[in-house]
Every structure is written in C-alpha cells, then in structure tokens.
Backbone bond lengths (Angstrom), bond angles and torsions (degrees), N, CA, C in turn:
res aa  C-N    CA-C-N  psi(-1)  N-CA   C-N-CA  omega(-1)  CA-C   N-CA-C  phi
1 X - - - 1.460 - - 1.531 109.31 -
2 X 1.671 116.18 125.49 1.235 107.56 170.05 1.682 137.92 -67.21
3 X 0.886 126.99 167.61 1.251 118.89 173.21 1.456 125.86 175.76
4 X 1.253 101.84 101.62 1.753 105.55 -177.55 1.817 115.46 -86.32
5 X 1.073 100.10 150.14 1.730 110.62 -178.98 1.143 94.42 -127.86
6 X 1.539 96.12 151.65 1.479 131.91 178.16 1.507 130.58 -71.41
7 X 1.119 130.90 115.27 1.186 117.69 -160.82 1.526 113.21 -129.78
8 X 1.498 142.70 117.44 1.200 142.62 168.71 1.539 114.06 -67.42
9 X 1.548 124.53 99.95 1.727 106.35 159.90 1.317 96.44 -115.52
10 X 1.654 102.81 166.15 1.501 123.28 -175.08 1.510 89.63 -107.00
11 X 1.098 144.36 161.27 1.436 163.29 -162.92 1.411 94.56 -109.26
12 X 1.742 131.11 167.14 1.191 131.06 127.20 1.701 134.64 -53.68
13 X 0.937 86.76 7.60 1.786 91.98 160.55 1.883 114.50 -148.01
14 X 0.862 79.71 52.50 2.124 109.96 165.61 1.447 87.39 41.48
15 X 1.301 143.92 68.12 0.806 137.23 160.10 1.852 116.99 -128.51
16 X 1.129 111.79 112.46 1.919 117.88 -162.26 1.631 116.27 -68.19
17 X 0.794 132.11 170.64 1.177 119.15 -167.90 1.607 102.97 178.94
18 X 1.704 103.58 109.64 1.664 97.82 177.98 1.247 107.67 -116.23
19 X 1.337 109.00 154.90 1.676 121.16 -142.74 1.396 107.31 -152.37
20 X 1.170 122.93 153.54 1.693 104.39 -177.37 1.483 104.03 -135.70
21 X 1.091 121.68 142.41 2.076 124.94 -130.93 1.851 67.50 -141.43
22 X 1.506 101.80 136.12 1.620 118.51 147.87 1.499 121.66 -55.99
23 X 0.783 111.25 156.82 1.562 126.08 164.97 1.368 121.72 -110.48
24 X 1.341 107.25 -21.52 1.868 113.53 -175.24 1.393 97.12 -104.66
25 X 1.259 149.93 37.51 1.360 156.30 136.63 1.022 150.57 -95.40
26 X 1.665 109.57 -0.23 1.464 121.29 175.78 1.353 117.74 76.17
27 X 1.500 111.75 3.63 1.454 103.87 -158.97 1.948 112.36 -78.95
28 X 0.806 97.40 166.95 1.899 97.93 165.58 1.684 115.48 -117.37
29 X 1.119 107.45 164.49 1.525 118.31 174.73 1.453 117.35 -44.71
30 X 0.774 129.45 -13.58 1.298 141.32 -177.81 1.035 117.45 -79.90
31 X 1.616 96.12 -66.16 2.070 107.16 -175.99 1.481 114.85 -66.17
32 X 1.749 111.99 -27.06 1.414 106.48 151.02 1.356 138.31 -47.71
33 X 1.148 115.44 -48.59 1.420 134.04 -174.10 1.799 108.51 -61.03
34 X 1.650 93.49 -35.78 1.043 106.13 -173.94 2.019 120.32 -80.28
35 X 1.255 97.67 -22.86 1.606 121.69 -178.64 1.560 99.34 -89.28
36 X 1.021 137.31 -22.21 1.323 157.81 -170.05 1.977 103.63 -75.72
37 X 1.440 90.74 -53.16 1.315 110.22 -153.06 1.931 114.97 64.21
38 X 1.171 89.40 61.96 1.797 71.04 169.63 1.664 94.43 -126.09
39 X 0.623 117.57 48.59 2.011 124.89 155.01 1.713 107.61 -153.49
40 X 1.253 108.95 137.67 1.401 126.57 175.06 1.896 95.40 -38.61
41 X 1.162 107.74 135.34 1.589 125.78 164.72 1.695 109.22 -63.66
42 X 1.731 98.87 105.39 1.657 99.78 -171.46 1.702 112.53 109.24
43 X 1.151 93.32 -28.79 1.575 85.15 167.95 1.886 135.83 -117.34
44 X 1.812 80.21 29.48 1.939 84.78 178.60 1.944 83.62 -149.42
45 X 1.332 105.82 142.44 1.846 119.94 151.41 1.637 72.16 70.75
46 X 1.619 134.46 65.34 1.469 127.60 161.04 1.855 95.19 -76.32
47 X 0.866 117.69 -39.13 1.586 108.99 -166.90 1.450 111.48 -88.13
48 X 1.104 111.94 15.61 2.018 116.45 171.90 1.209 79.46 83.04
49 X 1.489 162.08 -18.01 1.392 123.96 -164.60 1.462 124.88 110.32
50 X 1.365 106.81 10.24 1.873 135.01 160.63 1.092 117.60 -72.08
51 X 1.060 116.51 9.88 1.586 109.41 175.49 1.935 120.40 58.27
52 X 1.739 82.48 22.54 1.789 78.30 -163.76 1.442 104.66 -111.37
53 X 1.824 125.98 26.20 1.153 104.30 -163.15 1.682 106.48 -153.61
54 X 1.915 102.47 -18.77 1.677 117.31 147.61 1.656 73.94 67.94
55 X 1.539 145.64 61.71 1.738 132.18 155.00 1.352 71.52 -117.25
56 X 1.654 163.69 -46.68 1.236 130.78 -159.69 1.590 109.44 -93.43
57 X 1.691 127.86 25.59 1.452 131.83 165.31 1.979 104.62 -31.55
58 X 1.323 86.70 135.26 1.775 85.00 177.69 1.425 82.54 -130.81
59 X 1.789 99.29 177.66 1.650 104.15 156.32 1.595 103.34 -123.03
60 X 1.010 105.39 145.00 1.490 108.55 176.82 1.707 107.50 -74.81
61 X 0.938 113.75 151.77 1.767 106.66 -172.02 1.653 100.80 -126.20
62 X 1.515 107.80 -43.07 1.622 122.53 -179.45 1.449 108.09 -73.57
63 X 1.213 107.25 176.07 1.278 120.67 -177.94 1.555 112.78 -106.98
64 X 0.663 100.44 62.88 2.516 102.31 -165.71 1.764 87.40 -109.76
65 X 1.261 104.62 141.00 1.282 119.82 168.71 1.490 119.19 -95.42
66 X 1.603 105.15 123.06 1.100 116.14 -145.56 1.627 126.68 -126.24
67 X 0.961 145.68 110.92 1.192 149.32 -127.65 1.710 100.68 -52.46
68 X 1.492 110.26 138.27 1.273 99.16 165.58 1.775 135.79 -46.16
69 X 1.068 119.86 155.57 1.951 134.92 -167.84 1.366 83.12 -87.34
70 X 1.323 110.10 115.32 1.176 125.82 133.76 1.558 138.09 -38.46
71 X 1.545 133.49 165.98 0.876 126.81 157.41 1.746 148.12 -58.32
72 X 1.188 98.82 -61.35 1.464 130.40 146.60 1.810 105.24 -42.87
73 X 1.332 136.23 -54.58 1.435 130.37 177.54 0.926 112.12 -71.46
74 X 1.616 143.31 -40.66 1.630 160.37 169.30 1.815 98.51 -50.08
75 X 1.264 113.79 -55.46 1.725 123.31 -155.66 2.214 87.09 -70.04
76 X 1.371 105.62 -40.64 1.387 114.60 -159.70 1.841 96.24 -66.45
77 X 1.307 104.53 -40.01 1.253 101.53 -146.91 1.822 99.07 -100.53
78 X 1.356 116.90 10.84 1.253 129.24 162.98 1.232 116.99 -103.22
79 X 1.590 135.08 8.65 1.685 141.54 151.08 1.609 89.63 -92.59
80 X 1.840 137.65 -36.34 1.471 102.46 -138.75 1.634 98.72 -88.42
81 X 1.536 119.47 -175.30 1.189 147.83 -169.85 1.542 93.28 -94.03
82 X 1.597 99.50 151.00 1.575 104.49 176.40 1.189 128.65 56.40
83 X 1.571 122.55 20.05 1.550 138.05 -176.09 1.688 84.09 -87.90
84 X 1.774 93.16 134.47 1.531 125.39 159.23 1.191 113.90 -129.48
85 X 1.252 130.34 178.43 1.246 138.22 -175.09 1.863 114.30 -56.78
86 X 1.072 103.79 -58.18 1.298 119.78 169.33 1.779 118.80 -60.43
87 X 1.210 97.38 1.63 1.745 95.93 -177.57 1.698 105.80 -76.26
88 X 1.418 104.93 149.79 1.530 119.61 170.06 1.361 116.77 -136.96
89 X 0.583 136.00 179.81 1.939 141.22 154.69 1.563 105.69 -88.66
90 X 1.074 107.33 149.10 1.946 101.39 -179.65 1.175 101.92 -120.39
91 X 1.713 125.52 -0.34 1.660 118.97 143.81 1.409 124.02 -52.75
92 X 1.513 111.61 -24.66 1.541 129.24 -170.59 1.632 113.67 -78.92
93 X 1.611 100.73 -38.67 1.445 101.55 -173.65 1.590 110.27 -91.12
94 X 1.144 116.12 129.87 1.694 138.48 -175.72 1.277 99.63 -94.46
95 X 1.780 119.20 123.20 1.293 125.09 -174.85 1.626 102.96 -74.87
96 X 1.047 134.96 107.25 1.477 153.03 145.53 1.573 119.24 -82.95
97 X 1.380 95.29 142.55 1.656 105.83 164.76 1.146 120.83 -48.88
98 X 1.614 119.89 -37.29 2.038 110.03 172.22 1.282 102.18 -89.14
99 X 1.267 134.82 53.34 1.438 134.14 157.75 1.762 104.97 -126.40
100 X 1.183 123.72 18.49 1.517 127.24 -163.81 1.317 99.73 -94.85
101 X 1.032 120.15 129.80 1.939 138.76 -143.13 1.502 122.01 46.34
102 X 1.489 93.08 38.99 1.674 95.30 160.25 1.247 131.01 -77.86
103 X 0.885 117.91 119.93 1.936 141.41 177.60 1.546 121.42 -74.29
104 X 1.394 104.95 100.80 1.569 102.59 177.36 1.538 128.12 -146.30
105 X 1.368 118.32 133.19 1.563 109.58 178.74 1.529 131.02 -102.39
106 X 1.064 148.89 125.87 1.345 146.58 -149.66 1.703 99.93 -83.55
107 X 1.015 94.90 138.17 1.659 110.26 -179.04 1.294 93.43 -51.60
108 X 1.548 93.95 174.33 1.978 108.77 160.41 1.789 106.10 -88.02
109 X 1.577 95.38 145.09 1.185 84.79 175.11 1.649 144.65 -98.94
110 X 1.218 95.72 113.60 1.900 113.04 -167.58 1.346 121.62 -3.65
C-alpha cells in the first residue's frame, strides 16, 4: 500500500518547504532533500549516504521518535561543524509512516 507523509524542511537559507516523501521506497531524508532540490547539487548526501561525510546534517525541530544513532552517525557527527543537540544525518533517517509531520532544518554548509 502506498503512502506518502508530510514532511516540513527549512532550506539553508530559512526558507520551509513542505513536501511529501514516499514511504514504500526505502528512501532517507537525504535522497528527499535531494529529489526536492532544496540544497545546491554537490553540497548535501556528498558520500551517497554512508554516513561518512555529515553535508546532509539536519536538525530535527519536531518531536517524532526516532530510530536510535548509530555508530558510524555518532563518530561522523562528532568531527562535523554546526553540530547541536538535535543534529542527525538525514542519510540515517528512513522515511516511515511514524515520521509524518516531521520537522527539520538543514545545517549550514561546512
């Protein structure tokens, strides 16, 4: 069964943008952002989405419960720039149905 959810991101230039991301595609926050186009081409998901490169850092803004931080995302996101509490990788997050009105803003970029 298909089913897209709703998703709030803020751009790198504070600008919001709601968008509605599949759920039956496997995709992550990232490849949205990236299908979207709301980050310059080259400067978000540079590493395909390995968690090895922290250019698609978001902040979570909502309150959605969210899969535990990995290792590899934790190790990444303790070298990058502009890490807050609320920071994630959005290669990390997998668009699911309990993520539908998720709230998020894209880091600055490094």
């Amino acid at each position: 069964m298909e089913q897209d959810i709703q998703i709030k991101i803020t751009d790198r230039e504070g600008i919001t943008h709601e968008v509605l991301a599949p759920t039956d595609m496997a995709m992550n926050l990232m490849e949205v952002v990236r299908s979207y186009e709301l980050a310059p081409e080259g400067t978000i998901g540079i590493c395909g989405g390995m968690a090895m490169c922290a250019s698609c850092q978001c902040y979570v803004i909502s309150d959605h419960e969210l899969p535990e931080m990995q290792d590899d995302e934790e190790a990444m996101l303790s070298e990058a720039f502009y890490v807050e509490d609320n920071s994630r990788l959005g290669c990390q997050i997998q668009i699911t149905p309990e993520l539908e009105g998720l709230e998020v803003e894209l880091a600055p970029e490094s």
